[in-house]
C-alpha positions as CSV (number, residue, x, y, z in Angstrom):
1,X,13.4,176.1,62.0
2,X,12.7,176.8,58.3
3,X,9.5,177.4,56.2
4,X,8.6,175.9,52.7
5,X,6.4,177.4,50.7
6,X,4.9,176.0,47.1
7,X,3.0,178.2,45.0
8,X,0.4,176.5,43.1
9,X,-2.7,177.2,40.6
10,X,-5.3,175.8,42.8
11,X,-3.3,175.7,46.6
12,X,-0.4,177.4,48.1
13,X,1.3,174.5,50.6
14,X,3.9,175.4,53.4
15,X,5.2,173.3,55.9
16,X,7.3,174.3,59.3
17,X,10.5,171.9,59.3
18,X,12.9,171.8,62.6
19,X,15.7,170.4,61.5
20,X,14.3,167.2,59.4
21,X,11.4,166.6,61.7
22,X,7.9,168.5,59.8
23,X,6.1,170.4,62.7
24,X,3.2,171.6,60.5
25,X,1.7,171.7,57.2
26,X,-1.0,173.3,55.4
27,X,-3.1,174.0,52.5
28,X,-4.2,177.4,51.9
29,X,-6.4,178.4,48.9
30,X,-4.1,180.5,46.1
31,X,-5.1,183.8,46.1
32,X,-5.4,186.6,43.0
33,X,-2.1,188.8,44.7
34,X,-0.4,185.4,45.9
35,X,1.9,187.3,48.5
36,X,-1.4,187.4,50.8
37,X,-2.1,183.5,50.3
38,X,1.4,183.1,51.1
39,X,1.4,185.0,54.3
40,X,-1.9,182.9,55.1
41,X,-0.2,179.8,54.9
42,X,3.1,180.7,56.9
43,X,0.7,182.6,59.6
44,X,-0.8,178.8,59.6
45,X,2.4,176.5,60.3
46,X,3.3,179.5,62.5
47,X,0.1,178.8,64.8
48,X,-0.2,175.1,64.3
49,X,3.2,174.8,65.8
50,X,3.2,176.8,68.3
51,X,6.7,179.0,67.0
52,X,7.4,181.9,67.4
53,X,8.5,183.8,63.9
54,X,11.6,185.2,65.5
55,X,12.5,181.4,65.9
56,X,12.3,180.7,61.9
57,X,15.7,180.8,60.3
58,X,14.9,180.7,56.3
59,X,12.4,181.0,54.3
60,X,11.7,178.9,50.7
61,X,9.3,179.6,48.3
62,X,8.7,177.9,45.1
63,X,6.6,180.2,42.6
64,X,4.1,179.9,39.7
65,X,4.1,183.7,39.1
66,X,6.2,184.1,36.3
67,X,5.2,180.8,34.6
68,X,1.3,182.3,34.9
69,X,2.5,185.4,33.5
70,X,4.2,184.0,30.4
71,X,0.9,182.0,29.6
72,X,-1.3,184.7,30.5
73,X,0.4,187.0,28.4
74,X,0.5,189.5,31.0
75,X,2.8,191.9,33.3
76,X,5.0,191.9,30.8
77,X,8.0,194.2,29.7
78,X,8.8,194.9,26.4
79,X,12.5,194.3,26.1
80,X,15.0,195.9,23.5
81,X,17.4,193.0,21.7
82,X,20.8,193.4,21.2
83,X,22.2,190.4,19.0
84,X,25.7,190.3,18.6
85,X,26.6,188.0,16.0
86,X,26.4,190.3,12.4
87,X,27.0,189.7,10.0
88,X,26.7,186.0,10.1
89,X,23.7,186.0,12.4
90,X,21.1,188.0,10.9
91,X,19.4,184.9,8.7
92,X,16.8,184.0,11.9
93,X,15.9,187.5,13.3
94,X,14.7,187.8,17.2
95,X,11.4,186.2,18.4
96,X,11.5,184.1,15.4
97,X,9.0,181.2,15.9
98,X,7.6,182.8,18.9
99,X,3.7,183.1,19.1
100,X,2.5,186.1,17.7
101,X,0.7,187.9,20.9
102,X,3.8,187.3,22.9
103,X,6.0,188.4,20.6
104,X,3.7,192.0,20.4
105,X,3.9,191.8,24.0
106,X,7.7,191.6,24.3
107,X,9.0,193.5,21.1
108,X,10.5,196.3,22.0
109,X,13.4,197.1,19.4
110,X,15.5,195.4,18.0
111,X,19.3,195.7,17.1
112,X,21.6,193.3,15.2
113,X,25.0,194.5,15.6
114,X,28.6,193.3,14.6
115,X,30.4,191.1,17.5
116,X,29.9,187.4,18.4
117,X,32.6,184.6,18.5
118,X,33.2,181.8,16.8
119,X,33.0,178.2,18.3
120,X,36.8,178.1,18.3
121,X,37.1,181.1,20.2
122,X,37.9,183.1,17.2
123,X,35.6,186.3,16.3
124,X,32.7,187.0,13.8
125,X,33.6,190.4,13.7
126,X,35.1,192.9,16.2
127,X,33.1,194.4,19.2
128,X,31.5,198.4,18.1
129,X,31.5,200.0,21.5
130,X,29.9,203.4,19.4
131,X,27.1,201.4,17.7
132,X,25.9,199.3,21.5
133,X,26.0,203.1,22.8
134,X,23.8,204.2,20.2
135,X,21.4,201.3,20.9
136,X,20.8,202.1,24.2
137,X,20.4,205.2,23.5
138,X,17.3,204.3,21.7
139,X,15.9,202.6,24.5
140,X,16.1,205.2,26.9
141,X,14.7,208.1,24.4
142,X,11.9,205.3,23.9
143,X,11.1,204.6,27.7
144,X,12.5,200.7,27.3
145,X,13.6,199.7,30.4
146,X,14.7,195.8,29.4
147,X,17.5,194.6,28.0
148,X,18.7,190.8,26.3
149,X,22.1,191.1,25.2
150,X,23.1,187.8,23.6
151,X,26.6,187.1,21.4
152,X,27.5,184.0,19.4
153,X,29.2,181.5,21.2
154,X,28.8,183.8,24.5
155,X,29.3,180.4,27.3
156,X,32.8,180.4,25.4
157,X,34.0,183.6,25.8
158,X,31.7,186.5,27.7
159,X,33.5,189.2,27.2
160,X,31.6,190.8,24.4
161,X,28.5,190.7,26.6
162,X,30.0,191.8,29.2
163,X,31.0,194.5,27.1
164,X,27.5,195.5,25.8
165,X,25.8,195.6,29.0
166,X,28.5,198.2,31.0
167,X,27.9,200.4,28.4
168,X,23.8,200.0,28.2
169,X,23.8,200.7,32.3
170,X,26.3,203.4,31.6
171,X,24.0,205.3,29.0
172,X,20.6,204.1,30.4
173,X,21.1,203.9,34.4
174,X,17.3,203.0,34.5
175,X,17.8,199.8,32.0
176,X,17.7,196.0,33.8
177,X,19.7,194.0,31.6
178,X,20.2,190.6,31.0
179,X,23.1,188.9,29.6
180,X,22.6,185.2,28.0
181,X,25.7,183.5,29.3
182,X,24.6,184.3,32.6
183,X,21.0,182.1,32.0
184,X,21.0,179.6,29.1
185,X,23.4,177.1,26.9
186,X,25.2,176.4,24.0
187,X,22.2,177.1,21.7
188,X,22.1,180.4,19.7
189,X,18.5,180.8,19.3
190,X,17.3,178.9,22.6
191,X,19.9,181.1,24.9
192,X,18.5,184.3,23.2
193,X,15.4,183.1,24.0
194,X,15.7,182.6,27.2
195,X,17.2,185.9,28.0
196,X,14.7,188.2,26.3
197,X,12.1,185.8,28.6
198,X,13.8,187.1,31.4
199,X,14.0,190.7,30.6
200,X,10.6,190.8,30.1
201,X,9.9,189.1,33.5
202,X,12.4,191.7,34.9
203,X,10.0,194.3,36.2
204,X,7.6,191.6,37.6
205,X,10.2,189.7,39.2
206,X,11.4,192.8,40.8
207,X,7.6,193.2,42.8
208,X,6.8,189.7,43.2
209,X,10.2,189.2,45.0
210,X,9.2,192.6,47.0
211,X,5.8,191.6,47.9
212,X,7.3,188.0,49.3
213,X,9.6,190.1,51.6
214,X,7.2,192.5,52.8
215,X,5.0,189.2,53.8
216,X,7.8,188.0,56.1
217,X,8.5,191.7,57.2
218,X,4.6,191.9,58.2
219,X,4.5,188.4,60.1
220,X,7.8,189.7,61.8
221,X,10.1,187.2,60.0
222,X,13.4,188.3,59.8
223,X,15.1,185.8,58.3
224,X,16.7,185.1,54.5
225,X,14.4,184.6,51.8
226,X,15.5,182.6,49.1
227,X,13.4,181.2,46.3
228,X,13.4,177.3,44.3
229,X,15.1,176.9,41.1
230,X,14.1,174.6,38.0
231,X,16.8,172.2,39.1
232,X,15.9,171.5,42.7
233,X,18.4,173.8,44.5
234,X,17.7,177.2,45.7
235,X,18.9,180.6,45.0
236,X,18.7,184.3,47.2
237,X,15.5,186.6,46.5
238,X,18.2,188.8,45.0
239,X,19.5,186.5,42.3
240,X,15.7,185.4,41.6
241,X,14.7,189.2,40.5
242,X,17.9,189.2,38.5
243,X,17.5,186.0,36.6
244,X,13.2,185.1,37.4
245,X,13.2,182.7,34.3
246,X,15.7,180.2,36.5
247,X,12.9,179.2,38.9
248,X,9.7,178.7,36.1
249,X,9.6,174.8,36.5
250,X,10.0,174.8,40.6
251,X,6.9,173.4,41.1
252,X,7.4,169.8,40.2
253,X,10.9,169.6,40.9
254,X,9.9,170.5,44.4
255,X,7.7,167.7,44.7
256,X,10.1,165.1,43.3
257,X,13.1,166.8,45.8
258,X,9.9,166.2,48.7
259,X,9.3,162.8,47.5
260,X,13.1,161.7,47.9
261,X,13.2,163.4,51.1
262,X,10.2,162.2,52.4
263,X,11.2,158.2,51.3
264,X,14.8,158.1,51.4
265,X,14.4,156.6,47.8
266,X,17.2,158.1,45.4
267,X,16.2,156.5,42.4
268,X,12.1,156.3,41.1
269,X,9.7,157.7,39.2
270,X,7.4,160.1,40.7
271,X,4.2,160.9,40.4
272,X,2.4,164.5,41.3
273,X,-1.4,164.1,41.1
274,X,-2.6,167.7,41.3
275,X,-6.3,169.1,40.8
276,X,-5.6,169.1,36.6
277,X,-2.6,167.1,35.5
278,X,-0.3,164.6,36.7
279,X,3.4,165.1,36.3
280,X,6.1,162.5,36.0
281,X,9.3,163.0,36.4
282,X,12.4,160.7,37.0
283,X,14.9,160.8,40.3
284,X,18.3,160.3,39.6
285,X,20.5,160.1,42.4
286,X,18.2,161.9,44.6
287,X,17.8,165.2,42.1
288,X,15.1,165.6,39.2
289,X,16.4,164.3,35.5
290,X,17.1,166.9,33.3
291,X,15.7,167.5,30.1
292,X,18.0,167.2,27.4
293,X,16.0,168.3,24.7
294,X,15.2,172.2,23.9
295,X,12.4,173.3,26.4
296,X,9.1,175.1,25.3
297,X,7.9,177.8,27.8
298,X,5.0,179.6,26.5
299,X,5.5,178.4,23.2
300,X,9.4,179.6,22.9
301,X,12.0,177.3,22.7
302,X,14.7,177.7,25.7
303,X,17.7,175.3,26.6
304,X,18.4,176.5,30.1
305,X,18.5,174.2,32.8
306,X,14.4,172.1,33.5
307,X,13.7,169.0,34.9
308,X,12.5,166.3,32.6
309,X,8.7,166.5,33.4
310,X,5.8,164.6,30.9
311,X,2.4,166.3,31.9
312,X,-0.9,164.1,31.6
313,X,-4.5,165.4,32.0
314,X,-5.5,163.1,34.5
315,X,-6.0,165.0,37.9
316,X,-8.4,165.0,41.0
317,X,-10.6,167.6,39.1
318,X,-10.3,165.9,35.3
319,X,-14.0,165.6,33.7
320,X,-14.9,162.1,33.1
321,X,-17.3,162.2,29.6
322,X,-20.1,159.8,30.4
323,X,-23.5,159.5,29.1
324,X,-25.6,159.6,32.5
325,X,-27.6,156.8,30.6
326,X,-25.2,154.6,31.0
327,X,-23.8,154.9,34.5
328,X,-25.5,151.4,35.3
329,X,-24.7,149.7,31.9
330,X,-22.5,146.6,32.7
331,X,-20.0,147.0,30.0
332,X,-18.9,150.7,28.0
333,X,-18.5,150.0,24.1
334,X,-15.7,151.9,22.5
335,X,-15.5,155.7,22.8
336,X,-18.7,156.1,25.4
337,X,-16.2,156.8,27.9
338,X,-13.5,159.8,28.3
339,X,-11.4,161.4,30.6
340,X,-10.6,164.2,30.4
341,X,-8.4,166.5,29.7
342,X,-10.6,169.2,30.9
343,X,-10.3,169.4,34.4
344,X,-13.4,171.8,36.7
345,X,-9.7,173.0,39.1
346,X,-10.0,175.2,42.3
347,X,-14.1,174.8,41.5
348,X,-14.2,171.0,42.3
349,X,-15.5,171.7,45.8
350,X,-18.5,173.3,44.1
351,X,-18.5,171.1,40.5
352,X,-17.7,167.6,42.0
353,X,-20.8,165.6,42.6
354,X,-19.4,164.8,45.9
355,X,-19.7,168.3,46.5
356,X,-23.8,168.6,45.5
357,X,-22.4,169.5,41.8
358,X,-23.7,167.8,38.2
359,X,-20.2,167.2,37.1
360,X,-18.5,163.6,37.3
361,X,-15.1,164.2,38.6
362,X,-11.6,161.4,38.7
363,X,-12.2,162.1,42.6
364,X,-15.8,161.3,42.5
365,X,-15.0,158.2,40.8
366,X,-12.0,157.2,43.2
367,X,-14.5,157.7,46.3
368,X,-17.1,155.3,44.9
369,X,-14.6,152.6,43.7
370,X,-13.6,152.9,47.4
371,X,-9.6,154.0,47.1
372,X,-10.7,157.7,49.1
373,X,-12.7,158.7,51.3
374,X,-13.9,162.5,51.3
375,X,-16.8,164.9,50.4
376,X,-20.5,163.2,50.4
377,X,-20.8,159.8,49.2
378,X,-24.4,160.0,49.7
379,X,-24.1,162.6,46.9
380,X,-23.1,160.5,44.3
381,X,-25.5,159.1,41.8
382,X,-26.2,155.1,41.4
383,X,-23.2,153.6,39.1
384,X,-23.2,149.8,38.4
385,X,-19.6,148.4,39.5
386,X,-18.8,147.3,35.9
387,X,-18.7,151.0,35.4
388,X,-16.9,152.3,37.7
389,X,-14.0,149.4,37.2
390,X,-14.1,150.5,34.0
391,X,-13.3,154.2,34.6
392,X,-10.9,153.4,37.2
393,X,-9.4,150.7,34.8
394,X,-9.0,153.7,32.5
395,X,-7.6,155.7,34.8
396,X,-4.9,153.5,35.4
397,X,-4.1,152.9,31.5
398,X,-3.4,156.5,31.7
399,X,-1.0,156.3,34.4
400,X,0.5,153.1,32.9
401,X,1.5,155.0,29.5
402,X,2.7,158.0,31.3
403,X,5.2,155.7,32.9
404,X,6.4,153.9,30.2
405,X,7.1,157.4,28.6
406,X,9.3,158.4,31.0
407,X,11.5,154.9,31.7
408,X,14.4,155.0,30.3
409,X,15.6,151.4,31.5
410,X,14.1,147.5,30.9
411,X,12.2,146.3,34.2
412,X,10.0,147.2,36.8
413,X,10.6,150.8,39.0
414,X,10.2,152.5,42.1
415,X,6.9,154.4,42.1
416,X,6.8,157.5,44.3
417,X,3.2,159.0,44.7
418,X,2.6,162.4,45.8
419,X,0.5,165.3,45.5
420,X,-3.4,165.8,46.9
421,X,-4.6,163.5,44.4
422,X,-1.9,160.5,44.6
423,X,-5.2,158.2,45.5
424,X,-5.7,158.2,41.5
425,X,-2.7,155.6,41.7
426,X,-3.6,152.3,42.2
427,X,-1.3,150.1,44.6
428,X,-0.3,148.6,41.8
429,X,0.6,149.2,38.1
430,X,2.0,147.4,35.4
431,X,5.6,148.4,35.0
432,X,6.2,149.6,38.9
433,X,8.0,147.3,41.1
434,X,6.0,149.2,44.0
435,X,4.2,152.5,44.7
436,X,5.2,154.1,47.7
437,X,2.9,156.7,49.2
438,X,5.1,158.9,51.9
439,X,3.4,160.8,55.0
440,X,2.7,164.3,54.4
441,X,2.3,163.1,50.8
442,X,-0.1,165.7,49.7
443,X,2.3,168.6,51.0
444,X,5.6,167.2,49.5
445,X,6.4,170.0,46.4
446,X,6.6,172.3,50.2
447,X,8.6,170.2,51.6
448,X,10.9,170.1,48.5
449,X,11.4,174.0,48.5
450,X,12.0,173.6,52.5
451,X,14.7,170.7,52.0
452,X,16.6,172.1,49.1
453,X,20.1,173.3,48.9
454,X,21.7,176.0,47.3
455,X,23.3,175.0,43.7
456,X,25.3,176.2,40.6
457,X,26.6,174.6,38.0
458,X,29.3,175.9,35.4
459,X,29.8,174.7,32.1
460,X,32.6,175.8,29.4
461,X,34.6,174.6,25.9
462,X,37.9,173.3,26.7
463,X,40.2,172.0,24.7
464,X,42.3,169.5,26.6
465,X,45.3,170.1,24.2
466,X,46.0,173.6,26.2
467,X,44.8,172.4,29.3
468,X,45.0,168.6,30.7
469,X,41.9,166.9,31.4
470,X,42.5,166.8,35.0
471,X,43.4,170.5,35.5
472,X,40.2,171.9,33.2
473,X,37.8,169.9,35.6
474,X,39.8,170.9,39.0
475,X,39.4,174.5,37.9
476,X,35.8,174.1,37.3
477,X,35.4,172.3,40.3
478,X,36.7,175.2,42.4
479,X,34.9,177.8,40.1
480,X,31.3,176.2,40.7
481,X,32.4,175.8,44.6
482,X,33.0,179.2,44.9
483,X,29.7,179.7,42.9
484,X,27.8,177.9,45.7
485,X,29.6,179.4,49.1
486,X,29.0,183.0,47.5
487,X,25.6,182.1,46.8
488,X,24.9,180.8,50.8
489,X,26.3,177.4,51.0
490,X,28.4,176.3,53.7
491,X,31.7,175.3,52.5
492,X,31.7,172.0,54.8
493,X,28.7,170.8,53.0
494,X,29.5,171.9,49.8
495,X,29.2,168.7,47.1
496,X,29.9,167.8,43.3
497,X,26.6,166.0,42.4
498,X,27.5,165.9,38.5
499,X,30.1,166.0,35.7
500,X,29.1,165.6,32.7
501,X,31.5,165.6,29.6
502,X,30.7,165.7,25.9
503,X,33.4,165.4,23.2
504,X,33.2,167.9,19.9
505,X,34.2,166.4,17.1
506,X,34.1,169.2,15.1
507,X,36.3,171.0,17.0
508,X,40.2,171.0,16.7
509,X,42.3,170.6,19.9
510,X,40.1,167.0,21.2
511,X,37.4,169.8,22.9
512,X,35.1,168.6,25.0
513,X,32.3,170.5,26.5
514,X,32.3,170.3,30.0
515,X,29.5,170.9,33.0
516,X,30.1,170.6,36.3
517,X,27.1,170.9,39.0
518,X,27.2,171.2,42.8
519,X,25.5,172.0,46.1
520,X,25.9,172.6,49.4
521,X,23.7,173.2,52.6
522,X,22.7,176.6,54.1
523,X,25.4,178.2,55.8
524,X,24.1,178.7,59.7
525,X,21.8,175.6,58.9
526,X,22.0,172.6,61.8
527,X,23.9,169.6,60.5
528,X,22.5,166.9,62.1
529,X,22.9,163.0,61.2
530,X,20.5,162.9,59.0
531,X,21.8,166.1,57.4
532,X,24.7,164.6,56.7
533,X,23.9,161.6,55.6
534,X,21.7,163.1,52.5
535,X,24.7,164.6,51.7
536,X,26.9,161.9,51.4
537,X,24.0,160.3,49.5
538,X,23.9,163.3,46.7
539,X,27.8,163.0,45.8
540,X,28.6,160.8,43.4
């Protein structure tokens, strides 16, 4: 018995799994602490099952806390900066290009100090334990209780970082420190990014993470928590308070994991309708695509590991703009018609006109072209059926161009609609071989986080002069296996699911950086068949 649990703006979904079979599922309004709305809906799947909570043996969740907070600006820590890369690295201080209130939010202090490799391995300048002493120093007389520590060239050689932050614990006990190798890429600026995001989530992290386990403690669940990552696979509450920025784009991978799960299709495009925007995102082999472009999270730049995910403003709640004069026109000219992006949300049950609201909603529309069937119809004003093909004609354009965005291959695909408001998509659309609408559609970002394995993934420099080919990717094979088993895998189920090798010209030696990615099931999990089977499906 496990629990999946998907934190959203607007709902918080769980389901009750046994094995592969879904039990329950729910839909519980998101509430202002979270943790509460969350113990709503596992108290719900709980009942509606009939299970006892001593019976459930892991818990998922997939949050939206920490992206909320970065785009809210709020509950966050300002983080001291140590940048080892001087004196090459000074020419783009930290928080360069950041937007200005976040960056008043999260400056903290800033030290550029002497350290950093080069790409070859060789150094910038020699490590100054005295000076990184003196540093933290400073942010313990000042009260700062975060710490990035990012060097040059650190996923090459760590040791500098590693370095830094023994002697920052040592001199400020109190200090939660994050190192960069340990969160982002190859990508100076991006990696330090991405590390002084997570310092300044730190504190939050820590209570969010708390407040989830007190939920279980209260419902008298005792068993593992662990929470969704941005790549599909999970990691331990523990890990997740350590390193919060790792699980920021959970949400739609979850759904996309659900949608595989729920279809058996390895390869589509999927589409999440939600209450404001649709996301598409691309299944490769069963896991979400990654991006491989620098990722902006509250207006920073980051390269750590996100799905590829286009995001269009076309949701259950969207606004559609139309003159109420022309509801009963027989044809729209030009711009008298718009959807959104603005979207009424969580209010649609009071905004809709389905509801007894004035506004003209996507859902009100889908309900009087006949493709849903909820709220009042009665409710809805007189709308010639010109007009309403038109709108839903429009909705479907939408759809259309989001897909095309997101193919990456000539011919038709595999459409895979899920989320509450997958009745936007039509049965068919130009460029979709089919669109296939799964059971338990509307819940299926929970049943990602339910479904999903534990993962790591390891990636280095090597140049295959020193070491053969062969032996560099053996040793990282057993590196990111030992990665996953420490992490809560079980070594039986434990799977390579990607390799991926680029050669660096520049480079002397023929080096080639390397990334190796695997997962594995939860150790004590039941390995069924089916179990099984989606295993052997995942390895290459």
């Amino acid at each position: 018995m496990r629990i999946g649990v998907d934190v959203g703006g607007t709902n918080t979904d769980a389901v009750l799994m046994d094995g592969n079979a879904i039990l329950a599922s729910t839909k519980q309004p998101t509430t202002a602490d979270v943790s509460s709305g969350v113990a709503a809906a596992i108290a719900a799947v709980l009942a509606q099952g009939g299970i006892a909570a001593q019976a459930v043996r892991s818990v998922m969740v997939g949050t939206t806390h920490f992206t909320n907070a970065l785009v809210e600006r709020q509950r966050l820590e300002p983080v001291g900066v140590l940048r080892l890369a001087s004196p090459s690295g000074e020419a783009l201080p930290p928080l360069t290009g950041w937007p200005s209130d976040l960056a008043a939010c999260v400056n903290g202090e800033i030290f550029l100090l002497p350290g950093g490799y080069e790409v070859d391995g060789r150094e910038i300048a020699p490590f100054d334990a005295a000076q990184v002493r003196a540093a933290a120093a400073v942010l313990k007389a000042r009260g700062i209780k975060a710490a990035a520590i990012t060097s040059a060239f650190a996923p090459v050689n760590a040791t500098m970082e590693e370095q830094a932050a023994a002697i920052v614990r040592a001199v400020h006990p109190d200090a939660v420190v994050t190192r960069s190798n340990a969160i982002g890429r190859i990508g100076f600026v991006e990696r330090e990014n991405a590390a002084i995001l997570n310092a300044a989530l730190s504190t939050l992290a820590a209570s969010v993470i708390a407040s989830f386990e007190r939920a279980l403690r209260d419902l008298g669940i005792a068993a593992p928590l662990y929470i969704s990552q941005n790549d599909g696979t999970l990691i331990s509450a523990t890990h997740a308070a350590a390193h919060p920025v790792l699980t920021i784009g959970s949400g739609p991978t979850n759904s996309m994991r659900g949608a595989a799960f729920l279809t058996g299709v390895q390869d589509a495009i999927v589409m999440d309708v939600g209450g404001t925007t649709t996301d598409i995102g691309v299944l490769a082999n069963g896991f979400p695509r990654e991006s491989a472009v620098a990722v902006d999270i509250g207006g920073v730049r980051t390269n750590f590991r996100m799905p590829d995910i286009l995001a269009i403003g076309l949701g259950g709640g969207t606004r559609v703009h139309l003159d109420p004069g022309l509801y009963t026109a027989r044809t729209l000219q030009g711009d008298a018609l718009r959807v959104g992006p603005d979207s009424v949300g969580y209010r649609i049950v009071e905004e809709a006109m389905l509801f007894g609201g004035d506004t003209l909603t996507a859902s009100d529309v889908a309900v009087a072209a006949g493709k849903a069937a909820f709220g009042d119809r009665g409710k809805l004003p007189a709308i010639s059926p010109a007009t309403i093909a038109t709108m839903w004609d429009r909705f479907q354009a939408i759809l259309e161009d989001g897909v095309d965005r997101m193919k990456t291959t000539r011919g038709d695909v595999t459409i895979l609609a899920v989320g509450g408001g997958n009745f936007l998509i039509a049965d068919t659309l130009k460029g979709a071989a089919k669109v296939v609408r799964p059971p338990h559609a509307a819940v299926a970002n929970a049943v990602g986080a339910a479904i999903a394995q534990v993962g790591a993934q390891v990636e280095q420099i090597v140049a295959y002069d020193r070491t053969p080919r062969a032996i560099a990717i053996e040793q990282m094979r057993a590196d990111v296996t030992a990665r996953v088993a420490a992490a809560g895998g079980d070594p039986e189920t434990i799977q390579i699911v990607e390799v991926d090798e680029v050669f660096l010209s520049y480079l002397p030696g023929r080096a080639a950086q390397l990334r190796v990615r695997a997962v594995g099931d939860l150790a004590g999990e039941p390995r069924g068949e089916a179990a099984t089977e989606r295993s052997a499906q995942h390895a290459h």
